[in-house]
N, C-alpha and C positions, 0 to 999 in steps of 0.2 A: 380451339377449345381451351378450358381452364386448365385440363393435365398438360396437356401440348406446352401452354403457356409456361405451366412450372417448370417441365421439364428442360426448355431453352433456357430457362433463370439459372436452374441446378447446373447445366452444365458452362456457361456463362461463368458464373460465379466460381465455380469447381476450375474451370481454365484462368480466372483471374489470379486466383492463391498459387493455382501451382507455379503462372509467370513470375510471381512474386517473390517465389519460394517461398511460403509459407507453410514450414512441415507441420503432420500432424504427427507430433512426439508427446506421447503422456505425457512427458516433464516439463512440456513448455504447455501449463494452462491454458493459459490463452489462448493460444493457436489451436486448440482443441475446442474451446469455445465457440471459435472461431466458424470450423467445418461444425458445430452442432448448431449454428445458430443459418449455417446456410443450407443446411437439413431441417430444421423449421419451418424456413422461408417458405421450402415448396411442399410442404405440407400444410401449409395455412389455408383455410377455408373461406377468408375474407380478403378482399384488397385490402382494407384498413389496417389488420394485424399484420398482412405481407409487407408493409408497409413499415410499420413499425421496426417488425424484424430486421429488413434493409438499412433504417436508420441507425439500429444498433449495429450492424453488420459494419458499415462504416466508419463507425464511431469507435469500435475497435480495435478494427484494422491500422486504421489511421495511429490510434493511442499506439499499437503494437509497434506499428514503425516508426513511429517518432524516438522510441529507447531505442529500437532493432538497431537502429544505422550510427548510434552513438559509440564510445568507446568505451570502457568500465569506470574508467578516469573521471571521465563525465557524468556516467552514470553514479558514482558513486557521491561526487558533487553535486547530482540532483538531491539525491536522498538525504544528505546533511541537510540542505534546504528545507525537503520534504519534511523533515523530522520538526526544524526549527519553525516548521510554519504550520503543524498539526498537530505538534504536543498535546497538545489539550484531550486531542482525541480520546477516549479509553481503548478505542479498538486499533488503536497502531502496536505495529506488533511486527516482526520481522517479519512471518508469516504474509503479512498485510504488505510490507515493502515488497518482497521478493514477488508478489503476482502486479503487484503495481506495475514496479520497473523488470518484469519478462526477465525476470533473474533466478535460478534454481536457487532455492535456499541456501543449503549445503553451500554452494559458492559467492554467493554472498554476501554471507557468514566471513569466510575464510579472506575472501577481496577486502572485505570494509575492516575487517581486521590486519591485514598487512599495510594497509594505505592508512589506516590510523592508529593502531597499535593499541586501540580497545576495542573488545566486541562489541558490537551492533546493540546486543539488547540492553549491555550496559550504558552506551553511550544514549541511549535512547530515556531510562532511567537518569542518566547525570544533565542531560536537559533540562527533565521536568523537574530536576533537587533543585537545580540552578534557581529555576523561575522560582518555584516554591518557598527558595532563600530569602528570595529577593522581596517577596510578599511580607513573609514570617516577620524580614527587621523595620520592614516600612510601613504595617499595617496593624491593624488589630484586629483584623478577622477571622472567623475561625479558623480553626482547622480545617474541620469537615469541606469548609467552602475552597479555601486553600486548596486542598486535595481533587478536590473535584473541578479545580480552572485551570492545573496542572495533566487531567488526564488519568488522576489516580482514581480506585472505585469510592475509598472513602479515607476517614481519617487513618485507621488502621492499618492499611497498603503504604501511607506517607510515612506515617511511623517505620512499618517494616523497612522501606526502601532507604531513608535517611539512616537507621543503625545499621542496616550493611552498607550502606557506602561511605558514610559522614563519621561512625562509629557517634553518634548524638541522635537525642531526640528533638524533635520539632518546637517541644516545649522547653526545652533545656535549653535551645538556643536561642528562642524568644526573650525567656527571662536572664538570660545572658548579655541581650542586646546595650 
């Protein structure tokens, strides 16, 4: 029968994580995702969505362990990457790293700052000032647009960020050029 069937899934699945060691600890999201999405599974009413569920199930998992068995080292080398290849984004954000790379914030934080001797969300702003730089002396576009291929919300965000880190405005430096 269909419960029979869930139930061999849940417990299947439920014995796969724990061979894994996949704890469910609040602090590690993921992994708490993880066990709710293999509590959906056998709650689905359709093959199709149980379906779907499993493919997230794995797709997770997988994401999870692929950070899980790195070292912080590396881990924190991804993220420089990460950062340098998603700037643009608006929604990167430590926050945003730290569930990415299966990293409690708080430590993070504290790692990417020892290993580079600026904080995280700073160094995450001196990215997008860079790119932003580099627009500002080689183009004539606007700001707003500026702002917005950097990852900022608008021109105003660019402003702000540029006088606290640069002590200069965007325009100041333009017409500087």
């Amino acid at each position: 029968s269909a419960l029979s069937i869930r139930n061999r899934l849940h417990t299947r699945m439920a014995c796969t994580l724990s061979m894994l060691g996949v704890p469910v600890n609040p602090s590690l999201s993921e992994c708490v995702r993880i066990h709710q999405i293999v509590a959906d599974i056998t709650s689905c009413k359709t093959i199709l969505k149980m379906n779907a569920y499993i493919e997230e199930f794995f797709e997770r998992l997988t994401a999870y362990y692929r950070t899980a068995t790195l070292s912080m080292d590396q881990k924190l080398d991804m993220i420089v990457d990460y950062i340098a290849a998603n700037y643009t984004d608006p929604d990167l954000s430590v926050g945003r790293l730290s569930e990415t790379f299966h990293i409690s914030l708080g430590y993070l934080s504290r790692a990417f700052r020892r290993k580079t001797g600026v904080k995280l969300i700073d160094y995450i702003h001196l990215t997008r000032l860079r790119k932003a730089r580099e627009q500002i002396l080689r183009t004539d576009a606007p700001l707003h647009e500026i702002a917005e291929s950097v990852g900022y919300a608008g021109e105003w965000s660019l402003q702000r960020a540029f006088r606290r880190y640069e002590n200069i405005t965007p325009g100041s430096l333009r017409s500087g050029r």
